[in-house]
C-alpha positions as CSV (number, residue, x, y, z in Angstrom):
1,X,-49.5,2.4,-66.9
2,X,-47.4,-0.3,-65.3
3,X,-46.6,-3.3,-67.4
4,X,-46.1,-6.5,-65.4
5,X,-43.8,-9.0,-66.7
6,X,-44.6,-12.6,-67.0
7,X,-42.6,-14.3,-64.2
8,X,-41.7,-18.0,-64.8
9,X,-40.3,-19.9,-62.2
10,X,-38.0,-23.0,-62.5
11,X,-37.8,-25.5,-59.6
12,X,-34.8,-27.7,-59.2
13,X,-35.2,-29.4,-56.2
14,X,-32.5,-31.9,-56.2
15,X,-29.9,-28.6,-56.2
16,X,-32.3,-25.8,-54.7
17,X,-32.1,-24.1,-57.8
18,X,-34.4,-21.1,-58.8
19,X,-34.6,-19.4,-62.3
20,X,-36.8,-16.3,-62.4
21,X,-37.2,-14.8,-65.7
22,X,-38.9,-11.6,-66.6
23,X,-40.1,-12.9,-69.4
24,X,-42.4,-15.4,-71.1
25,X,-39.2,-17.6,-72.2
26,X,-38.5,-20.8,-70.8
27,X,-35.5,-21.4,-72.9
28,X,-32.3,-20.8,-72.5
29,X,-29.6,-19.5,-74.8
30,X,-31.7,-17.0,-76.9
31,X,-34.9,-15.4,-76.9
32,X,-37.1,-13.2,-79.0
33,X,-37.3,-9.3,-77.9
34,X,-40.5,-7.5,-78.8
35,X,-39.6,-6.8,-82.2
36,X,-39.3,-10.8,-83.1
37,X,-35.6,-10.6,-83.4
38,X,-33.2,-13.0,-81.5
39,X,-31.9,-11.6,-78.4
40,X,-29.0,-13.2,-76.1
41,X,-29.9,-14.6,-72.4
42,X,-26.9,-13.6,-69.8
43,X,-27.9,-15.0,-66.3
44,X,-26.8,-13.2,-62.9
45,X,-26.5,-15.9,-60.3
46,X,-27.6,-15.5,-56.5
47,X,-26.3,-17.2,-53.5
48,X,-27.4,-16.4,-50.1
49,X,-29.4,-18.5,-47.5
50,X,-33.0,-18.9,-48.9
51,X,-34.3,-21.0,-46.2
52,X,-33.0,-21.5,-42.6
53,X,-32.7,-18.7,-40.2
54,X,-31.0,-16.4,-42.3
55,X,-33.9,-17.0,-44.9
56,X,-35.1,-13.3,-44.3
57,X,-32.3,-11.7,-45.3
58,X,-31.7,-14.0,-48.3
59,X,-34.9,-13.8,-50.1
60,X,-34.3,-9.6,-49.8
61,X,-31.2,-10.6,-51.7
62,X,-32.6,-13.0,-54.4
63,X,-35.6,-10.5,-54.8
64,X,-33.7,-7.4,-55.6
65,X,-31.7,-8.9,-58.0
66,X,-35.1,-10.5,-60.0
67,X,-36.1,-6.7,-59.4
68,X,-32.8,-5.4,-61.4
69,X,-32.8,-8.0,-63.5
70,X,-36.5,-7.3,-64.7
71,X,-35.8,-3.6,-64.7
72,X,-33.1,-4.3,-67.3
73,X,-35.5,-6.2,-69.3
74,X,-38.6,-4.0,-69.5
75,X,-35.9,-0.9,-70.5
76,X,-34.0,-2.4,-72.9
77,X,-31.0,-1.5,-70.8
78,X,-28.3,-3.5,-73.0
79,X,-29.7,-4.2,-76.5
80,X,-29.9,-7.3,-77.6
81,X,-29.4,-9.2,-73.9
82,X,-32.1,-10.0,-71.8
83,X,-31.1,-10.7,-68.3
84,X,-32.3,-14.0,-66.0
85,X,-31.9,-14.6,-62.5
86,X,-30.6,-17.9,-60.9
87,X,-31.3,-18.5,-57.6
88,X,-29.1,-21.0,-55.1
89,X,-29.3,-21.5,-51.5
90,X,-26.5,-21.9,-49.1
91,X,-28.2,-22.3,-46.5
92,X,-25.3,-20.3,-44.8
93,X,-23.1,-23.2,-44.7
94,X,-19.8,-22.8,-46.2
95,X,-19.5,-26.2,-48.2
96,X,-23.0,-25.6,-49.7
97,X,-21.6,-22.1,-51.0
98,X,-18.7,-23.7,-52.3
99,X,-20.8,-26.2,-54.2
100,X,-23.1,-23.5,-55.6
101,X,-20.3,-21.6,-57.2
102,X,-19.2,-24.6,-58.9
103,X,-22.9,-25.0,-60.1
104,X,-22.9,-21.6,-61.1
105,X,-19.2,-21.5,-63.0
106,X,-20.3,-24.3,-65.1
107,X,-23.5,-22.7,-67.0
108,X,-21.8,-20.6,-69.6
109,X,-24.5,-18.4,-69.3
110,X,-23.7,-16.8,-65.9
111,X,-21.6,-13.7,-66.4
112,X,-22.3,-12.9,-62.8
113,X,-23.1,-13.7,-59.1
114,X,-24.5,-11.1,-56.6
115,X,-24.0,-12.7,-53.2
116,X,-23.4,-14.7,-50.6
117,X,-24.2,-12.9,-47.3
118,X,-22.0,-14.7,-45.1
119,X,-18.4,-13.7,-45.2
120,X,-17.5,-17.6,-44.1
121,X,-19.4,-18.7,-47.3
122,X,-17.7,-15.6,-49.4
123,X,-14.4,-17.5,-48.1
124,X,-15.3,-21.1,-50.0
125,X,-16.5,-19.5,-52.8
126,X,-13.8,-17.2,-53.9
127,X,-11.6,-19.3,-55.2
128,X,-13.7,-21.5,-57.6
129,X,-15.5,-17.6,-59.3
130,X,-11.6,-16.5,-59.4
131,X,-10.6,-19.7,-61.6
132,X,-13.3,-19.2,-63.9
133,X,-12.7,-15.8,-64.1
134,X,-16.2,-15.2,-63.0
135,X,-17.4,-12.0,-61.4
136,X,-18.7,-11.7,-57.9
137,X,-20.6,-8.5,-56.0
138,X,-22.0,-9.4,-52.3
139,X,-24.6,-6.7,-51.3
140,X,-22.9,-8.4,-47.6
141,X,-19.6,-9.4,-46.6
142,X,-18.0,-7.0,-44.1
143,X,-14.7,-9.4,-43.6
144,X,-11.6,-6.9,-44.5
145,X,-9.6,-10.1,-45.3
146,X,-11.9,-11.0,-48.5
147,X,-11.2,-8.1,-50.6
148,X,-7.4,-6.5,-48.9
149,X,-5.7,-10.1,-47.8
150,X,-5.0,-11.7,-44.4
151,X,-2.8,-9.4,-43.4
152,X,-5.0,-6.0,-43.9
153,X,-4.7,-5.4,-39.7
154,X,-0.4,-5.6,-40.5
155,X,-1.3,-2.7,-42.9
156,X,0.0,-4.8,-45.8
157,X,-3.1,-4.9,-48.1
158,X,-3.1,-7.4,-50.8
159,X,-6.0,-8.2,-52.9
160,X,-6.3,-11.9,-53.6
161,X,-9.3,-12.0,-55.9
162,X,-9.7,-9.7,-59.1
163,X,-13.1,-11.1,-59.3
164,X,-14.5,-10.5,-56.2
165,X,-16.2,-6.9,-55.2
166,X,-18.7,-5.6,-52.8
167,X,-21.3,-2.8,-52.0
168,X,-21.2,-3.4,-48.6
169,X,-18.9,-1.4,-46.4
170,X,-16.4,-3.6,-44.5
171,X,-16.0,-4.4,-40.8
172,X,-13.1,-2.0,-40.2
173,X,-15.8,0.6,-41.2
174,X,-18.2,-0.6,-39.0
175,X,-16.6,-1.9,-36.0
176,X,-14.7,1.2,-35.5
177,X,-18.0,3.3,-35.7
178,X,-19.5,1.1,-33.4
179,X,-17.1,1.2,-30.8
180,X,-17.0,5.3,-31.7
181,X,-21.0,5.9,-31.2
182,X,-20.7,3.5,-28.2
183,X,-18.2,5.2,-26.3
184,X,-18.8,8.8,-27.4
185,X,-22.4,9.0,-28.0
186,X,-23.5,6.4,-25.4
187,X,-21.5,7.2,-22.8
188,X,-20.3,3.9,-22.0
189,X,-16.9,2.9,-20.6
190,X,-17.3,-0.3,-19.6
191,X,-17.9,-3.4,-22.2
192,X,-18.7,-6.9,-22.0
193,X,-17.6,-8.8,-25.8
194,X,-19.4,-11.5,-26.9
195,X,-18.8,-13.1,-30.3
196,X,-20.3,-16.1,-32.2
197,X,-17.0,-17.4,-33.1
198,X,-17.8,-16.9,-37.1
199,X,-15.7,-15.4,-39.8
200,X,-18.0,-12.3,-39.7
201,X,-18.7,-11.9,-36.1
202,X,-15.5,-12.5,-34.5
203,X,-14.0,-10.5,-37.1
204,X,-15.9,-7.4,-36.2
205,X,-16.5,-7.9,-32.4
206,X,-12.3,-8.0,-32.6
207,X,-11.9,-4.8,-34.6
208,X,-14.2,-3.2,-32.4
209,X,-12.7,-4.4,-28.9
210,X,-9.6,-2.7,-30.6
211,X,-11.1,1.0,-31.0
212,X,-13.3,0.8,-27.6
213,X,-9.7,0.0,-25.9
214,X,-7.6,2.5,-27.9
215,X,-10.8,5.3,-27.1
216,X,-10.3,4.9,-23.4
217,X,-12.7,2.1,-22.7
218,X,-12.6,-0.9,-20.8
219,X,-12.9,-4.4,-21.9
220,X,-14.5,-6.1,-18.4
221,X,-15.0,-9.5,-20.2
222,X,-15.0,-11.9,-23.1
223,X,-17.4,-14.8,-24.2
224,X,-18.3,-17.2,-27.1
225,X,-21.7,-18.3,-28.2
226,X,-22.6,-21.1,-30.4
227,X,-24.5,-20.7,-33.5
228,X,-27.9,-22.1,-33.1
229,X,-27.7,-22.9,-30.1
230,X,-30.7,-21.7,-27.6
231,X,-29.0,-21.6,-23.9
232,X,-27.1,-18.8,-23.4
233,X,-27.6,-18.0,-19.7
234,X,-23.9,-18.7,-18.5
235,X,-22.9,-16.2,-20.8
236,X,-25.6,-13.4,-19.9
237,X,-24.4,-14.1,-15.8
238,X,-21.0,-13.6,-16.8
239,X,-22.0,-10.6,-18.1
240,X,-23.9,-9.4,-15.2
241,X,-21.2,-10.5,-12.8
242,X,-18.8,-8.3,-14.6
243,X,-20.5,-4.9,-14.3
244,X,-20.4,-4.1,-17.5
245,X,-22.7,-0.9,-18.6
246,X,-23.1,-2.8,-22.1
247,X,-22.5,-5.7,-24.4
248,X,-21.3,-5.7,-27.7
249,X,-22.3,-9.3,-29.8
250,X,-20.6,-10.2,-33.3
251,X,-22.9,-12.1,-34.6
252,X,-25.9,-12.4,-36.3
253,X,-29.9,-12.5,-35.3
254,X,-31.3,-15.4,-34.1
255,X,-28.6,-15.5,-31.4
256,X,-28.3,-12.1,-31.0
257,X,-32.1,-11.7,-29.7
258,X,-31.4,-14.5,-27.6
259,X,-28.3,-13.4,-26.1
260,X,-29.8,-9.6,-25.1
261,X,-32.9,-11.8,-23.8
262,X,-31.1,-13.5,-21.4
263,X,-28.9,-11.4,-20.4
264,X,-31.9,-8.9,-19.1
265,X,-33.9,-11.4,-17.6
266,X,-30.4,-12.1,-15.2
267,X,-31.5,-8.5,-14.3
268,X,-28.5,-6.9,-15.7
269,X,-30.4,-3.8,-17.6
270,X,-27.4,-3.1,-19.8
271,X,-27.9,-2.4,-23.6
272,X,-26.5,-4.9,-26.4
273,X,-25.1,-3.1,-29.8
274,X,-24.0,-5.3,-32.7
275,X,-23.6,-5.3,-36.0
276,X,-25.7,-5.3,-39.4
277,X,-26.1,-9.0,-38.6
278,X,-28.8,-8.5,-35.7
279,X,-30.4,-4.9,-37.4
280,X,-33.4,-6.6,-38.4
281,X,-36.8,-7.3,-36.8
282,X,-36.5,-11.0,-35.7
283,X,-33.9,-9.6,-33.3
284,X,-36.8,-7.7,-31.3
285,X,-39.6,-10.4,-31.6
286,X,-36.5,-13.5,-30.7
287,X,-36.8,-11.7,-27.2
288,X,-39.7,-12.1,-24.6
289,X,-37.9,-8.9,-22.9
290,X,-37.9,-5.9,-24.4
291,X,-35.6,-4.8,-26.3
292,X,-35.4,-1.3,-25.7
293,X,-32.4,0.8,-26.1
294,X,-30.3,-2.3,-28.2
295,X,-28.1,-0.6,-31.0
296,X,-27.2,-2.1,-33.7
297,X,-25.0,-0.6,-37.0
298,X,-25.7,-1.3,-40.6
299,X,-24.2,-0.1,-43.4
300,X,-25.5,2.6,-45.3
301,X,-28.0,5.2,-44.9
302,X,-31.7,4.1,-44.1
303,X,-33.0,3.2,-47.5
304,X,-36.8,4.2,-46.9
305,X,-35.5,8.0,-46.1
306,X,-33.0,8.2,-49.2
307,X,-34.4,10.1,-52.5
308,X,-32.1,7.4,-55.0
309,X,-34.6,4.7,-53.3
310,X,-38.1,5.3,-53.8
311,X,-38.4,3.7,-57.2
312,X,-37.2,1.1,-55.6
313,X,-39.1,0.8,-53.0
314,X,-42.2,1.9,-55.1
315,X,-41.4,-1.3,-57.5
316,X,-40.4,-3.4,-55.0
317,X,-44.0,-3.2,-53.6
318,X,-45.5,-3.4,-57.2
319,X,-44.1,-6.6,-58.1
320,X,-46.1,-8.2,-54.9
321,X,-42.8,-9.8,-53.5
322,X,-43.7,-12.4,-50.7
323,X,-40.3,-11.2,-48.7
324,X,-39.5,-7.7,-47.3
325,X,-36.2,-6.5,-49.4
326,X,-34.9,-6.7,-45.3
327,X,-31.1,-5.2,-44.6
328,X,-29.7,-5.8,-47.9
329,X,-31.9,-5.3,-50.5
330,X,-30.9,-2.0,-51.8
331,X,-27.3,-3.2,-51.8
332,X,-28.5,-6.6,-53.7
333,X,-30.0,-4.1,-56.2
334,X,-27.5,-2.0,-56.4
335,X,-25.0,-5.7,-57.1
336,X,-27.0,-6.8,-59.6
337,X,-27.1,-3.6,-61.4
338,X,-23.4,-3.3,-61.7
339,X,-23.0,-6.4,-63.4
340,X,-25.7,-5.8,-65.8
341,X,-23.7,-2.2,-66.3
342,X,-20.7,-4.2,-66.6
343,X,-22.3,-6.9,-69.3
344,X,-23.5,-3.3,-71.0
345,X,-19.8,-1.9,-71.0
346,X,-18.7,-5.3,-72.7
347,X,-20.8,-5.2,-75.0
348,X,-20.8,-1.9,-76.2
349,X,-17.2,-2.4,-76.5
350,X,-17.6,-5.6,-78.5
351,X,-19.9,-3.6,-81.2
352,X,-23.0,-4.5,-80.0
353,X,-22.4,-8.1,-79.3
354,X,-21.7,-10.4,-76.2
355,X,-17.7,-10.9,-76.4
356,X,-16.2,-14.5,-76.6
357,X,-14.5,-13.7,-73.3
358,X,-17.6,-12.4,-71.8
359,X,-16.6,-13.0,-68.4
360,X,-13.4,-11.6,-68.4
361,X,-14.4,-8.5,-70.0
362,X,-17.5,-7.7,-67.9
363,X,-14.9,-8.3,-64.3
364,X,-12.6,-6.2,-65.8
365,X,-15.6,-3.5,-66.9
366,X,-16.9,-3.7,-63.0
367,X,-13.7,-2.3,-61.7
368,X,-15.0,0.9,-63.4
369,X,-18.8,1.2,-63.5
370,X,-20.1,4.2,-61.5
371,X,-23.6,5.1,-61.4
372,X,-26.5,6.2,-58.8
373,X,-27.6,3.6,-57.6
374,X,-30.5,2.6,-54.9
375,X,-28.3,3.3,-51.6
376,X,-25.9,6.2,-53.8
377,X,-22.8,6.0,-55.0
378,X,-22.0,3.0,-56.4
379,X,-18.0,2.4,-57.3
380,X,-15.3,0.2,-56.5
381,X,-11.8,1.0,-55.3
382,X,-8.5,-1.0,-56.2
383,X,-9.6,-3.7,-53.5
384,X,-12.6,-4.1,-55.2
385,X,-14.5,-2.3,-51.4
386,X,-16.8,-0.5,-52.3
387,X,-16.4,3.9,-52.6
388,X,-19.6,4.1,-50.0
389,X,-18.4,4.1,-46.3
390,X,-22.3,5.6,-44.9
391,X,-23.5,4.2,-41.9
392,X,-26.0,4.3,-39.7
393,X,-26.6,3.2,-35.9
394,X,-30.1,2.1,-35.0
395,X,-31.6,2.0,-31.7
396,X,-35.0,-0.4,-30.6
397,X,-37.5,2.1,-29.4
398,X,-41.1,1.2,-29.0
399,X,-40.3,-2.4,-30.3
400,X,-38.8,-1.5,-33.8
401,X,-35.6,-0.7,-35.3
402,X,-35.3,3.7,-35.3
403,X,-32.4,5.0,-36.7
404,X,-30.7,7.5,-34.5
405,X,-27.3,8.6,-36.2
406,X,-25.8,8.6,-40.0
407,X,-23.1,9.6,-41.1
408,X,-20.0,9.0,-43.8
409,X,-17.1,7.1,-42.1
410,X,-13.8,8.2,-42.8
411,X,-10.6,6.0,-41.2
């Protein structure tokens, strides 16, 4: 029989902070376990958009984590810890990010963060996790500069932050299999390149234009878009004006299903293919046209089809989340997990107890964990990339998101 924890939830409102603990506990420091000794609390932070337009993919984030956490909890995963989650919104604005890991660095508590989603928020963030020494895993960021240095397209690969790792595969991964499944498997030579000017989707709409090009295809035209912004019909005319037989949008999903919207109604019945940024169902229903035949990449292989996944997805369901565990939620498991493995290699180490240096031990315990996790695999390299390089390209038939290739990526 299932036991349910008891969840308590902690409101801050004046910092959009929110603790979920799998237990009865509202204290902090230490608790009692089951057999009325004193156990130590270690908290995993979470940043990621939890309201806003991004707020689907951010509450799939926050919940997985709460779902690792409480699975760490209920097993007795590292004796003598028991594991909270704290909760911070970004809002996916840069400065609130920054802000948040500032929050975060100060409770001594938090020996880990699993996010931010955005690669622009990753950006303000690293450097205040680095100077505490504090661990970061984003289930997310695709940016190649955040993990191999500015100059990573120069082929001079530098890793800037020894704190910072990811289980998402990069952009140079995914933009290169875009333009790869576009050309090839789509048949299409000609493309129209529209990017919202972001970290993330400039970034990959640029590594892509590079492979299309260095395939054989043609580049017929450029454009930028404007996040949130609504109006994008001089861009969709450019786009039928140039003849392109498809678009390819960096960017994310509320302008994405905007932007293929528009650009259909101008009559121009060309697919759009983007990134993992736009693979998720607000894409199809932000367009009065239908969608039909949009592609989109994401990393990884579909969770709902892989064997490692259905506990999760048979927990997931159990706990009665309010928010579908969306695009990332496997990898935002899959995060938190390695930092509690990494809290359970310190303290193993450290003879059963939490180390002074807690933080330092459990970033330098990451750069080793391996384990199965929810989407496979789960290692790091020397970058601190992630070992998994699956991905998959998804296609909108009958209204919903159908994957139609996977496959491991190799450069």
């Amino acid at each position: 029989m299932r036991h349910r924890s008891l969840l308590v939830l902690t409101t801050v409102i004046t910092t959009g902070a929110l603790t979920l603990t799998a237990c009865g506990s509202r204290d902090g420091g230490d608790s009692k376990d089951n057999g009325g000794g004193k156990k130590t609390t270690v908290i995993i932070g979470v940043d990621a958009p939890l309201t806003g337009s991004l707020s689907a993919l951010g509450q799939g984030i926050k919940n997985s984590v709460d779902l690792a956490a409480k699975t760490a909890n209920k097993n007795n995963e590292v004796p003598g810890i028991e594991f909270k989650v704290e909760a911070l919104d970004d809002q996916a604005v840069p400065a609130s990010g920054q802000a948040n890991a500032t929050k975060l660095v100060g409770n001594k508590d938090v020996l880990g963060v699993v996010g931010p989603l955005n690669s622009g928020v990753a950006q303000q963030m690293q450097g205040v996790f680095a100077s505490a020494n504090l661990a970061q895993v984003s289930p997310a960021n695709t940016n190649p500069a955040l993990s191999q240095g500015d100059n990573w397209g120069k082929g001079e690969f530098k890793r800037g932050f020894k704190t910072y790792f990811r289980t998402a595969a990069t952009d140079v991964v995914q933009g290169k299999f875009a333009a790869q499944y576009l050309f090839k498997d789509a048949g299409k030579k000609k493309v129209f390149i529209v990017d919202d000017k972001q970290t993330y989707g400039a970034g990959l709409a640029a590594i892509f234009a590079e492979e299309f090009k260095k395939l054989g295809g043609e580049v017929v035209g450029t454009d930028h878009v404007t996040v949130k912004e609504t109006d994008f019909s001089s861009t969709a005319d450019k786009v039928k004006s140039s003849g392109a037989d498809s678009v390819y949008f960096g960017g994310q999903y509320p302008e994405g299903g905007l932007l293929a919207d528009q650009i259909k109604k101008t009559g121009a019945n060309v697919p759009l293919m983007g990134g993992d940024g736009i693979q998720d169902p607000a894409f199809i229903s932000a367009s009065g046209e239908a969608n039909e035949g949009d592609l989109a990449t994401s990393i990884g292989y579909p969770v709902e089809k892989l064997d490692t996944a259905k506990k999760f997805i048979e927990d997931y369901k159990t706990e009665g989340y309010k928010d579908p565990y969306a695009a990332y939620g496997g990898y935002s498991y899959d995060a938190g997990w390695a930092v509690i493995q990494a809290v359970k290699a310190a303290v193993a180490a450290n003879s059963g107890k939490l180390p002074t240096d807690a933080r330092a031990k459990v970033v330098e315990a990451l750069g080793k964990v391996s384990f199965e996790g929810v989407t496979g695999k789960v290692a790091f390299d020397e970058y601190g990339d992630t070992t998994n390089k699956q991905l998959t390209v998804y296609k909108v038939e009958g209204g919903k998101w159908v994957d139609v290739k996977s496959d491991t990526f190799n450069q």
